[in-house]
VOMARLO-980337 format. One record per residue (C-alpha): residue in three letters; chain; residue number from 0; x, y, z. Coordinates in Angstrom, 1 decimal, m for minus. Example, Ala and Ser with C-alpha at 12.3 -4.5 7.8 and 13.67 -1.06 7.14 Angstrom:
BEGIN
<rec aa="Ala" ch="A" i="0" x="12.3" y="m4.5" z="7.8"/>
<rec aa="Ser" ch="A" i="1" x="13.7" y="m1.1" z="7.1"/>
END
This chain:
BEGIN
<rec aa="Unk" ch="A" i="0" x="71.8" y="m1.8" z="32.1"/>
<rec aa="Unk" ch="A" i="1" x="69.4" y="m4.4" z="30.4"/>
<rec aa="Unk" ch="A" i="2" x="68.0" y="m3.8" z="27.3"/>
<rec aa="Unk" ch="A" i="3" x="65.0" y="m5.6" z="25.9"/>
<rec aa="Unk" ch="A" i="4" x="63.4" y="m6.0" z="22.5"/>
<rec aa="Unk" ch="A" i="5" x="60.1" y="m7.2" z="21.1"/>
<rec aa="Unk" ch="A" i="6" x="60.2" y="m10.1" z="18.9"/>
<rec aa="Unk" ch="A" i="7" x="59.2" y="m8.7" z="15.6"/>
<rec aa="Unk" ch="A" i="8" x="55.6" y="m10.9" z="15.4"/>
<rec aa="Unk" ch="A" i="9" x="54.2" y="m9.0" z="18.1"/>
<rec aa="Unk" ch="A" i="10" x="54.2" y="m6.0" z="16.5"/>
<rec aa="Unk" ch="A" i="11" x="50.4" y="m5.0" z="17.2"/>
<rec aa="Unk" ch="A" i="12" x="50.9" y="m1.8" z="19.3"/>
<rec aa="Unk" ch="A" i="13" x="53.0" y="1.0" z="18.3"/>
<rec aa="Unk" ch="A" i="14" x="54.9" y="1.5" z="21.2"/>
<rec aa="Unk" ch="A" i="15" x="55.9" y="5.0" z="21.2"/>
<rec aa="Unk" ch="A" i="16" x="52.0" y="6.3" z="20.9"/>
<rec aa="Unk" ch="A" i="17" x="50.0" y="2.7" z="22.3"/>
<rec aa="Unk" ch="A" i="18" x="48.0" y="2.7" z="19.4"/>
<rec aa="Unk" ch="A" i="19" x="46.9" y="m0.4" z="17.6"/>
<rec aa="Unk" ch="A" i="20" x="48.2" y="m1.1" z="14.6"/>
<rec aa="Unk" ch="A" i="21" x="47.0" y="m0.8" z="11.3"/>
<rec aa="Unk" ch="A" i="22" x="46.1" y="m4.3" z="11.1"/>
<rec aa="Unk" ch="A" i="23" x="44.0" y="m4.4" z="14.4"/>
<rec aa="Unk" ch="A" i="24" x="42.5" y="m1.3" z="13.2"/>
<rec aa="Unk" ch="A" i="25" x="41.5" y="m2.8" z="9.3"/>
<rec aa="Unk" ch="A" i="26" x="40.5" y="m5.9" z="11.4"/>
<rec aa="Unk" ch="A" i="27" x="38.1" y="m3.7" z="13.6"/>
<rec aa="Unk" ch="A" i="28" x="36.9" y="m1.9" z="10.9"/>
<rec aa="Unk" ch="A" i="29" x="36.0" y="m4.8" z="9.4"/>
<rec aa="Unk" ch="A" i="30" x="34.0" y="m6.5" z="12.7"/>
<rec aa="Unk" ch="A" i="31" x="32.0" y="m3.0" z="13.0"/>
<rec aa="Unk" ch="A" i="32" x="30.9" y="m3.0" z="9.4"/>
<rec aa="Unk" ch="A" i="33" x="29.6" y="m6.7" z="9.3"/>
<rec aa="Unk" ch="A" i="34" x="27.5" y="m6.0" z="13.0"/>
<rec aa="Unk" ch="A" i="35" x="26.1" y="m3.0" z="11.4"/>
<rec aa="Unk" ch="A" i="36" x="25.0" y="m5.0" z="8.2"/>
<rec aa="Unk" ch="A" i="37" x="24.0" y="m7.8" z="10.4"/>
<rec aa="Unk" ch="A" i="38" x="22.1" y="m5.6" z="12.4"/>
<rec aa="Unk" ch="A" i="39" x="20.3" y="m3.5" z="9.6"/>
<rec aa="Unk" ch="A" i="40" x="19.3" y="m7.2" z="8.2"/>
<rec aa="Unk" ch="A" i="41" x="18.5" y="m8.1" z="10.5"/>
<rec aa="Unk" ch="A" i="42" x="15.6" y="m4.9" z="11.2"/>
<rec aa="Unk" ch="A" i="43" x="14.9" y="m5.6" z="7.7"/>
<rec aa="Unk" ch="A" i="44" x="13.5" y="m8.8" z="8.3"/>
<rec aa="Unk" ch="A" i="45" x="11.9" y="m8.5" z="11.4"/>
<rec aa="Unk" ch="A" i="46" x="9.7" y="m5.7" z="9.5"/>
<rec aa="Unk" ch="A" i="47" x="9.3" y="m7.7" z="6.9"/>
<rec aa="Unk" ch="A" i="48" x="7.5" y="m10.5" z="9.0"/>
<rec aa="Unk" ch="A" i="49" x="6.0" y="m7.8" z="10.6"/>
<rec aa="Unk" ch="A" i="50" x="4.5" y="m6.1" z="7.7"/>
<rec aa="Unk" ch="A" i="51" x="3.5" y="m9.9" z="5.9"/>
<rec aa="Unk" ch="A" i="52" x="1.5" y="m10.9" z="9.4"/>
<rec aa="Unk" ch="A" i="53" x="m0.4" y="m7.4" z="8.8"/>
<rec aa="Unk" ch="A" i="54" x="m1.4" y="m8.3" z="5.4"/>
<rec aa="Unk" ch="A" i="55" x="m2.2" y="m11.8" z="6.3"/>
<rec aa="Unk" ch="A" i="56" x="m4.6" y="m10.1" z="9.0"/>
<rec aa="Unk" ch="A" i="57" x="m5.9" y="m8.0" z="6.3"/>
<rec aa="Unk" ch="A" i="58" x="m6.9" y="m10.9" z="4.0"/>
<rec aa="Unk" ch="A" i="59" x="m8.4" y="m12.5" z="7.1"/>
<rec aa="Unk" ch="A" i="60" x="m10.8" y="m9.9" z="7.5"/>
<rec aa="Unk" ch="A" i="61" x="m11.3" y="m9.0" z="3.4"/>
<rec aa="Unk" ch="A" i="62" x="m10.5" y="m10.9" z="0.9"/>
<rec aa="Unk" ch="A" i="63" x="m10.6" y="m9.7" z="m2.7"/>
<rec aa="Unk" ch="A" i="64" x="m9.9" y="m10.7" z="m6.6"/>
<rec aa="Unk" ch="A" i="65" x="m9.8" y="m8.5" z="m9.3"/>
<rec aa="Unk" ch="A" i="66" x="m9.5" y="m5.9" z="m7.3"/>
<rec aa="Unk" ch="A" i="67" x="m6.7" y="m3.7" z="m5.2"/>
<rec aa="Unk" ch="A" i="68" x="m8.8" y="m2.5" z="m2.0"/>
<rec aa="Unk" ch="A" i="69" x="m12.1" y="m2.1" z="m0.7"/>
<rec aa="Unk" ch="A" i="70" x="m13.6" y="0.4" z="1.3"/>
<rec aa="Unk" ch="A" i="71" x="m16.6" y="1.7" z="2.9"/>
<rec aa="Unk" ch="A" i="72" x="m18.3" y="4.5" z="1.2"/>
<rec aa="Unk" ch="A" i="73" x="m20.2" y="7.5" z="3.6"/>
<rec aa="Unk" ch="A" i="74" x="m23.4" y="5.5" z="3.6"/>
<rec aa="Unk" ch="A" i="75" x="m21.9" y="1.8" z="4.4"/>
<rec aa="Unk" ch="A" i="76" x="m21.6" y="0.2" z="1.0"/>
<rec aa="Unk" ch="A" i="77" x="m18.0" y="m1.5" z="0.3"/>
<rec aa="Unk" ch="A" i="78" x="m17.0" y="m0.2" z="m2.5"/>
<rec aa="Unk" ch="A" i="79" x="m13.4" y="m1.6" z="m4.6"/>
<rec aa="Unk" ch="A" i="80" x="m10.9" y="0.2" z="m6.2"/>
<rec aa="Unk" ch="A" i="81" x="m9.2" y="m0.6" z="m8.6"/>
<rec aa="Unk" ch="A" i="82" x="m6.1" y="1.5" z="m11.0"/>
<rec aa="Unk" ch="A" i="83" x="m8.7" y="3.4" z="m12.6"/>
<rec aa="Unk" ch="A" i="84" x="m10.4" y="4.7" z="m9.2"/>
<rec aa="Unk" ch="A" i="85" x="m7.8" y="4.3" z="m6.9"/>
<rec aa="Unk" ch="A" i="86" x="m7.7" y="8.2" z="m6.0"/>
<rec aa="Unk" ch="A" i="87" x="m11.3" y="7.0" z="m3.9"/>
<rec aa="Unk" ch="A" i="88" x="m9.3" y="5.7" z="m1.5"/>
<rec aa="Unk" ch="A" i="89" x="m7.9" y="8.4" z="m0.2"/>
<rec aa="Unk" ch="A" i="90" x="m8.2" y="9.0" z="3.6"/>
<rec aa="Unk" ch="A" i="91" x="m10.8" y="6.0" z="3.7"/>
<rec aa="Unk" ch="A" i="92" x="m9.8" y="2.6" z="5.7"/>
<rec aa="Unk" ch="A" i="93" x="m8.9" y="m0.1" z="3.9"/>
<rec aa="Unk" ch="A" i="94" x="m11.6" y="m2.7" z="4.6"/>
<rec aa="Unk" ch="A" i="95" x="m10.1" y="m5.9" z="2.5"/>
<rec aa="Unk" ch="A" i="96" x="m7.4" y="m6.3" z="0.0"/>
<rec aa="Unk" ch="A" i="97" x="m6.5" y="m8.6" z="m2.6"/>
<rec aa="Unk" ch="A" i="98" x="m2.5" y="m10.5" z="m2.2"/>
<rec aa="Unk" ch="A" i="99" x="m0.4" y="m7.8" z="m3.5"/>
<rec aa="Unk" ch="A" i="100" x="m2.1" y="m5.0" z="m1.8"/>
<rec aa="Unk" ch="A" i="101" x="m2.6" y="m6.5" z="1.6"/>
<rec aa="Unk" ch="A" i="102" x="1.4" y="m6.3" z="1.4"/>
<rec aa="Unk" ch="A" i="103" x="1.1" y="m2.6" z="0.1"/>
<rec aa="Unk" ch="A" i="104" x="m1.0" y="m1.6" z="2.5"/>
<rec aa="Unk" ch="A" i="105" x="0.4" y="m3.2" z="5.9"/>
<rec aa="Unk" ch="A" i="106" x="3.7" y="m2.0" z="4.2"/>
<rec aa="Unk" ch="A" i="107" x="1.9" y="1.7" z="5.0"/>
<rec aa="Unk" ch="A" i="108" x="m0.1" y="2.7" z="2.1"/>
<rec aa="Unk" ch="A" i="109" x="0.2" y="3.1" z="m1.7"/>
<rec aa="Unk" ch="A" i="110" x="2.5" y="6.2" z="m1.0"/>
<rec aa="Unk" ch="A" i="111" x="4.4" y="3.5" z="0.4"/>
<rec aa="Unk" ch="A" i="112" x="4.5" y="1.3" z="m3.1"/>
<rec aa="Unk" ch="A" i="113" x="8.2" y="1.4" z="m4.1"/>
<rec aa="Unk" ch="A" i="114" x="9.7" y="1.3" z="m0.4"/>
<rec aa="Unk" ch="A" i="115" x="12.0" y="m1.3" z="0.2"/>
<rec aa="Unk" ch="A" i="116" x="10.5" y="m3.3" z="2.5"/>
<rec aa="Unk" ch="A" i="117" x="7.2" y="m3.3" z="0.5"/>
<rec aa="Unk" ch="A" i="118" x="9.3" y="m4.5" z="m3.0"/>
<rec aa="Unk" ch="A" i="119" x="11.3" y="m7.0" z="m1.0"/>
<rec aa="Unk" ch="A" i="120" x="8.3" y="m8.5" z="1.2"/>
<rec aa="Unk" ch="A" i="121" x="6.8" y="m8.7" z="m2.6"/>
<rec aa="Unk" ch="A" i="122" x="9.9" y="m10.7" z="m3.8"/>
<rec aa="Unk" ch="A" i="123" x="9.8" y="m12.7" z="m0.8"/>
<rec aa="Unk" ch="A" i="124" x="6.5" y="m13.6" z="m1.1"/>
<rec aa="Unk" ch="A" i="125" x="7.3" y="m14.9" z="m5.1"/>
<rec aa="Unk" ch="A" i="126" x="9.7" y="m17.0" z="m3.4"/>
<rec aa="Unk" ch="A" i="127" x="7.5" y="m18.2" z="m1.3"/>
<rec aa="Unk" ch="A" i="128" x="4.9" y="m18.9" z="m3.3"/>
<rec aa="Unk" ch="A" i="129" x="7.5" y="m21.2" z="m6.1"/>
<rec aa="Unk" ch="A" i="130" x="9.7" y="m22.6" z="m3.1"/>
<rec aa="Unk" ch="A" i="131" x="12.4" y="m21.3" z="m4.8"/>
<rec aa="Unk" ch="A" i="132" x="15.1" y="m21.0" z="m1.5"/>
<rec aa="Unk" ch="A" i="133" x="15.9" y="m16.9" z="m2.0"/>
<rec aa="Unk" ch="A" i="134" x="19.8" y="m16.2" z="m2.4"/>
<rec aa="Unk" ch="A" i="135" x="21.8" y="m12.9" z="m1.1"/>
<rec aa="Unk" ch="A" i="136" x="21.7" y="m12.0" z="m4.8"/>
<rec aa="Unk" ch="A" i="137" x="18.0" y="m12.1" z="m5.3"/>
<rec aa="Unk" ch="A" i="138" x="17.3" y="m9.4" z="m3.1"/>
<rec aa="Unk" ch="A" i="139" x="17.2" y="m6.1" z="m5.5"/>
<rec aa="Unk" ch="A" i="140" x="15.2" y="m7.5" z="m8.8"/>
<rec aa="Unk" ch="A" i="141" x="15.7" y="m5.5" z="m12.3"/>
<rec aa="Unk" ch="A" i="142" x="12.1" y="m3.8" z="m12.2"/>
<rec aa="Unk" ch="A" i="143" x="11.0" y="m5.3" z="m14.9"/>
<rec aa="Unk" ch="A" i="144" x="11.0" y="m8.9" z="m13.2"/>
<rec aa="Unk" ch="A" i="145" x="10.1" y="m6.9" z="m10.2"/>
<rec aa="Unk" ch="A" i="146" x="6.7" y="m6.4" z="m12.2"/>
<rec aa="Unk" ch="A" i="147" x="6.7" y="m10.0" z="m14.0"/>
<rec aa="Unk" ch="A" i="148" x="6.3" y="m11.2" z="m10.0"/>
<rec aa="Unk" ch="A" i="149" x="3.6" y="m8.4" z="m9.2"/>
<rec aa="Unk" ch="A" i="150" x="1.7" y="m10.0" z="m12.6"/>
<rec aa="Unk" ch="A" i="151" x="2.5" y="m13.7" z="m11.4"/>
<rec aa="Unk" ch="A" i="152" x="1.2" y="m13.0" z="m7.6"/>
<rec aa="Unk" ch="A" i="153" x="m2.0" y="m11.1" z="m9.0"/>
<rec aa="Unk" ch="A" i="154" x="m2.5" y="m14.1" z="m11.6"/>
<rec aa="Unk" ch="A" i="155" x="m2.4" y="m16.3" z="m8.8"/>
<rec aa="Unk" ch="A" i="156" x="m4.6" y="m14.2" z="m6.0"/>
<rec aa="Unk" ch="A" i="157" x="m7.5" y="m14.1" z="m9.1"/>
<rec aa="Unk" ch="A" i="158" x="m7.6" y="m17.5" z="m10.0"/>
<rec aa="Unk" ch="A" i="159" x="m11.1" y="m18.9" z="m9.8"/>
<rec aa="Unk" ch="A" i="160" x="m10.2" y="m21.6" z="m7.2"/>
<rec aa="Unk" ch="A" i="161" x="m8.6" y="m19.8" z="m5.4"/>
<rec aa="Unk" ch="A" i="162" x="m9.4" y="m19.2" z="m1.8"/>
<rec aa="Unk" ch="A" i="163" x="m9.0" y="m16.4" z="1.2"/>
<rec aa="Unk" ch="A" i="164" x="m7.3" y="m19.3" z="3.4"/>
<rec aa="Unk" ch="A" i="165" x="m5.0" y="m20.2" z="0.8"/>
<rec aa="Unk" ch="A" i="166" x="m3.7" y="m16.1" z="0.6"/>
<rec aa="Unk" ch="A" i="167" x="m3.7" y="m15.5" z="3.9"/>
<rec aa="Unk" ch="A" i="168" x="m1.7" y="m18.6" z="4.7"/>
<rec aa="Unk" ch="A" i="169" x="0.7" y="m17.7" z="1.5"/>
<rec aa="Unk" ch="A" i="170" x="1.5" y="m14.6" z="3.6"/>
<rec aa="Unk" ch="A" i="171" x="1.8" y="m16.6" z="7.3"/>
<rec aa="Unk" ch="A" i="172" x="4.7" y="m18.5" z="5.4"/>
<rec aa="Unk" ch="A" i="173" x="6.0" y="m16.0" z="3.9"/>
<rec aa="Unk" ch="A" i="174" x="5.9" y="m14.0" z="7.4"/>
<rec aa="Unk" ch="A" i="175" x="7.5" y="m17.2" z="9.0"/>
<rec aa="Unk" ch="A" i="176" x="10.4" y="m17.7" z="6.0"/>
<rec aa="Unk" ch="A" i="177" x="11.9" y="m14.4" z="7.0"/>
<rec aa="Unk" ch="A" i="178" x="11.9" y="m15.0" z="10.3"/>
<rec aa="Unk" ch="A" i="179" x="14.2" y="m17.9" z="9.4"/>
<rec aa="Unk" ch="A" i="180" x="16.6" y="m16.2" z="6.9"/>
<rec aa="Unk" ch="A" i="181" x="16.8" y="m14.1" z="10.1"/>
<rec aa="Unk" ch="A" i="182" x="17.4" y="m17.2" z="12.6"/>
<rec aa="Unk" ch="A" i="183" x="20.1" y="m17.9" z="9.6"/>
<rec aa="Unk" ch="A" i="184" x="21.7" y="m14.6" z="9.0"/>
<rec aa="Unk" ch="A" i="185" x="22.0" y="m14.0" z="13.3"/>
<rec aa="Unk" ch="A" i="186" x="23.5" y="m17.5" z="13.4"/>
<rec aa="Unk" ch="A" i="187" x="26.2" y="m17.1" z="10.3"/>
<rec aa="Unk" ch="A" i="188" x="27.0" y="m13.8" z="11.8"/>
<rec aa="Unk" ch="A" i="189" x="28.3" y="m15.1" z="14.8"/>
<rec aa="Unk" ch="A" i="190" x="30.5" y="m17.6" z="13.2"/>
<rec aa="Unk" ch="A" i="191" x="32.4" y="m14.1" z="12.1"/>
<rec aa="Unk" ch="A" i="192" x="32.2" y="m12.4" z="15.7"/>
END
């Protein structure tokens, strides 16, 4: 009778139940985990673009300073809205919008304000704006700088020279640089795959 052994380096399966070890299983674990994030940052993104392209139409079609939306009243007149008004909005189409809520809005609305994808399209838009390259870090601002870029986009939208190509084509880049963090984050994700 022969009797054979397994060298103890290939130790992955235990033999008596031919389940992997828990090695193989940690290393599993840890593959899952990063596809899932991949994959949720990938959505992210990709509604991030898709909500910045909607804002940049929305500029393209109304264009406003000093003001949050505009809207056309039951007898045709575009009226604006501003903080002090804003509950005139309700259940009216938005007709034009300045920087910051063209985002809110294609973002779906000011119920919509403090959702995710609105803040971060907000930060990436800052970003954008300073050429500052965004880092993993700088993706969940304190809300107080949070605000500080809301005041510094606004300041720019309502700047006397400033013009409805120059917003909407803010927002195409913007659109366009999270397409490419998401070209970057697909790629560096399947160095780890």
């Amino acid at each position: 009778m022969t009797v054979t052994t397994l060298p103890p380096h290939s130790r992955t399966l235990d033999v008596e139940n031919d389940r992997p070890s828990w090695r193989v299983k940690r290393r599993r674990t840890r593959q899952l985990r990063l596809r899932d994030e991949t994959s949720a940052r990938l959505a992210e993104l990709d509604h991030m673009s898709e909500i910045l392209n909607q804002a940049a139409d929305l500029i393209g079609g109304g264009w406003l300073q000093h003001s949050w939306f505009a809207y056309l009243d039951d007898h045709g007149r575009t009226r604006t809205v501003t903080a002090h008004n804003v509950d005139r909005l309700a259940g009216r189409p938005v007709a034009g919008a300045c920087l910051v809520g063209a985002i809110v809005q294609a973002g779906g609305g000011l119920s919509n304000v403090r959702s995710q994808a609105v803040q971060r399209a907000v930060d990436l838009t800052w970003h954008t704006l300073h050429e500052i390259q965004l880092r993993e870090n700088h993706w969940t601002s304190a809300p107080e700088i949070r605000m500080d870029r809301v005041r510094d986009l606004t300041r720019w939208n309502d700047h006397p020279a400033r013009t409805a190509p120059q917003a909407e084509a803010l927002l195409r880049r913007t659109a366009a640089a999270a397409s490419s963090e998401a070209a970057r984050v697909s790629q560096r994700s399947e160095l780890y795959v």
